[in-house]
C-alpha positions in Angstrom: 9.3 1.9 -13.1 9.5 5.5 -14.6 6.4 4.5 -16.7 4.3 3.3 -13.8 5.4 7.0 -11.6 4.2 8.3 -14.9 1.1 6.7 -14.6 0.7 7.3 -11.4 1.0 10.8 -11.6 -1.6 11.4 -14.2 -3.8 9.2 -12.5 -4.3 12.0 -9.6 -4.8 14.6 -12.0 -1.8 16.3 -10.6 -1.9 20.3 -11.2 1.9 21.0 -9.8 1.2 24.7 -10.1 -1.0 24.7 -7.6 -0.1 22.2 -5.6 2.4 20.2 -3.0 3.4 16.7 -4.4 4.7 14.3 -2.4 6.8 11.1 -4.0 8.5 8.0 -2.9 9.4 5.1 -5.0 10.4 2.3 -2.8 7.9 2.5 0.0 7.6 -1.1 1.8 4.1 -3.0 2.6 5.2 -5.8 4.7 1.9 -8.2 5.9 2.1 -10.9 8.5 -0.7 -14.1 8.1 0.1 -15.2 12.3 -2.0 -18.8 12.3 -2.0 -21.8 14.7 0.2 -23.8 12.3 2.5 -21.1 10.7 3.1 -17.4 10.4 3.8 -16.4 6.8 4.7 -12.9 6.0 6.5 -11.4 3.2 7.8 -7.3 2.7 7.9 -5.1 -0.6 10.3 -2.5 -1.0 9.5 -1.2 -4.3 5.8 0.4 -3.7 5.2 4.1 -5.0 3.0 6.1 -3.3 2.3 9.6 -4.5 0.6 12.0 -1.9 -1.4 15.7 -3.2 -1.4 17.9 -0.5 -3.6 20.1 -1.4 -6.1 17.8 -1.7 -5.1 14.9 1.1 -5.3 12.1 -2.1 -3.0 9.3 -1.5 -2.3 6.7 -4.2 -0.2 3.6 -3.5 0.4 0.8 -5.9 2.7 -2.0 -5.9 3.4 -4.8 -7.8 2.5 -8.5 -7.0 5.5 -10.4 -7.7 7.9 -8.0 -6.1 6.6 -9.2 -2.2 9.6 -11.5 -1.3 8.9 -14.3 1.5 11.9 -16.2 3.6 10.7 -19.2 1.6 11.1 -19.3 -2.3 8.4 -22.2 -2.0 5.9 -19.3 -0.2 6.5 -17.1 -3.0 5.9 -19.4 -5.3 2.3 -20.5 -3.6 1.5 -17.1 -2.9 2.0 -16.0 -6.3 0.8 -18.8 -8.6 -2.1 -20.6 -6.1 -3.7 -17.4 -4.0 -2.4 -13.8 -5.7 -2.3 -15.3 -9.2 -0.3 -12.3 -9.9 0.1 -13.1 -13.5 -3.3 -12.0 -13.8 -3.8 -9.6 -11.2 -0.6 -7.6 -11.5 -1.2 -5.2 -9.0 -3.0 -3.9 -6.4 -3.9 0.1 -5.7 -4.9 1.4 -2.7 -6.5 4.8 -3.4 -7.6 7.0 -0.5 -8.2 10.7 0.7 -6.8 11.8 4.2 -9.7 13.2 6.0 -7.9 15.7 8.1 -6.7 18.9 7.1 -2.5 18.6 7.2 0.2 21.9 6.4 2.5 20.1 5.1 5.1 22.9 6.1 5.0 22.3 9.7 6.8 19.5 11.6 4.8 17.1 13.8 3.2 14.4 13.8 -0.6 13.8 12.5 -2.5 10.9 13.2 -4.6 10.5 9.8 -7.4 8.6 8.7 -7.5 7.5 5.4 -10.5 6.8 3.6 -11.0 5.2 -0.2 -11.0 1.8 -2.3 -8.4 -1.1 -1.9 -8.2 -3.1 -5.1 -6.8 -6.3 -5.0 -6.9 -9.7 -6.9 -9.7 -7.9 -8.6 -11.8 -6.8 -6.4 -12.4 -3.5 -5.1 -13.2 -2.8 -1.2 -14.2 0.3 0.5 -11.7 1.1 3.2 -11.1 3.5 6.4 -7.4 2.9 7.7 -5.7 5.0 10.7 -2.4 5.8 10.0 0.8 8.7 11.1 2.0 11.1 9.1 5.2 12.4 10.6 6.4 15.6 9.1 9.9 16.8 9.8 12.4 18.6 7.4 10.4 18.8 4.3 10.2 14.9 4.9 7.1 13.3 5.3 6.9 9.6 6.9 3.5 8.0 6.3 3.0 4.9 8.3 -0.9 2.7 8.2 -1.3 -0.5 10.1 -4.6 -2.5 9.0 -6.2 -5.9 8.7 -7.2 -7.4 5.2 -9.5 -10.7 4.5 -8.5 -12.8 1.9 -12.1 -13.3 1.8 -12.9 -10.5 0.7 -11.0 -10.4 -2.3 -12.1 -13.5 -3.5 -8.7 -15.6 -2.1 -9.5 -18.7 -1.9 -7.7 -20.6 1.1 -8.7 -24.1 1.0 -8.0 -28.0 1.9 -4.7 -28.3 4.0 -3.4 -24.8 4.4 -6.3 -23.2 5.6 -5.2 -23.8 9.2 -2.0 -22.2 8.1 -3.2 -18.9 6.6 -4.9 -16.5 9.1 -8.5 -15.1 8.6 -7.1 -11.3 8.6 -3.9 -10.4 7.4 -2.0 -7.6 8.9 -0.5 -4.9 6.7 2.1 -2.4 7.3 3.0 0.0 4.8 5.4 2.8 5.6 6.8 5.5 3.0 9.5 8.2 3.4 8.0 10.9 0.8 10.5 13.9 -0.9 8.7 16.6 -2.7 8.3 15.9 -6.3 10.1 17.6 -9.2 9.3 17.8 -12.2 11.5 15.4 -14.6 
């Protein structure tokens, strides 16, 4: 885990000297597949997301494998028959907030985020509305949008087609601390 906050950090091009880092390390993406035959959904708690504030970039990343269903037999499927997360590991979702935030103040900012979610390979150009809630020193960063499995080459076929929806809602929400330096 330190190595990938490592990674993560250099990936930005993080210059703390001039500039507000934002960190959190067990950020949740929960998603929700609500079809005629079944709802499956499935929550990660151990996403990092890293937010600049001097330049709005947000970088999330989590890991494949750690999504955790009510069913150890969904897991299984989802990992080894749709995600095949021995091969694609991860997925990043890297975006720039649009609007202009101080980070100093305390309210809440509705945001729009806009960048590339990569996922089971393949890269998408996204816009995603979100909240930034700023209270404290604490900033809460919650985004609600729909993902096709379609689009990132999941193939959904035969018998469970009817159980998996077309778009798949996705929730991520992150309680970010300023970052210090190790």
């Amino acid at each position: 885990m330190k190595k990938l906050v490592l990674v993560l950090a250099g990936a930005l091009a993080f210059n703390l000297a001039h500039s507000q880092i934002f960190m959190d390390k067990k950020a949740a993406i929960h998603f929700l597949s609500k079809a005629t035959l079944e709802d499956i959904e499935a929550t990660n708690k151990t996403v990092v997301v890293v937010v600049d504030g001097a330049t709005g970039n947000v970088q999330v990343q989590c890991q494949i494998k750690a999504f955790k269903f009510s069913s150890s037999f969904m897991e299984a499927h989802f990992n080894e028959n749709y995600m095949e997360s021995e091969k694609y590991a991860f997925s990043t979702f890297k975006v720039k907030i649009t609007e202009k935030i101080d980070y100093t103040k305390d309210g809440d900012y509705p945001v729009t985020c806009v960048g590339k979610l990569e996922m089971h390979g393949v890269t998408q150009e996204v816009t995603v509305p979100g909240t930034l809630k700023i209270k404290g020193g604490k900033i809460t960063l919650e985004a609600k949008f729909k993902v096709k499995p379609a689009d990132y080459k999941i193939k959904v076929e035969g018998s469970y087609a009817e159980k998996i929806a077309k778009e798949i809602g996705v929730d991520i929400t992150s309680v970010l601390e300023p970052f210090k330096k190790p």
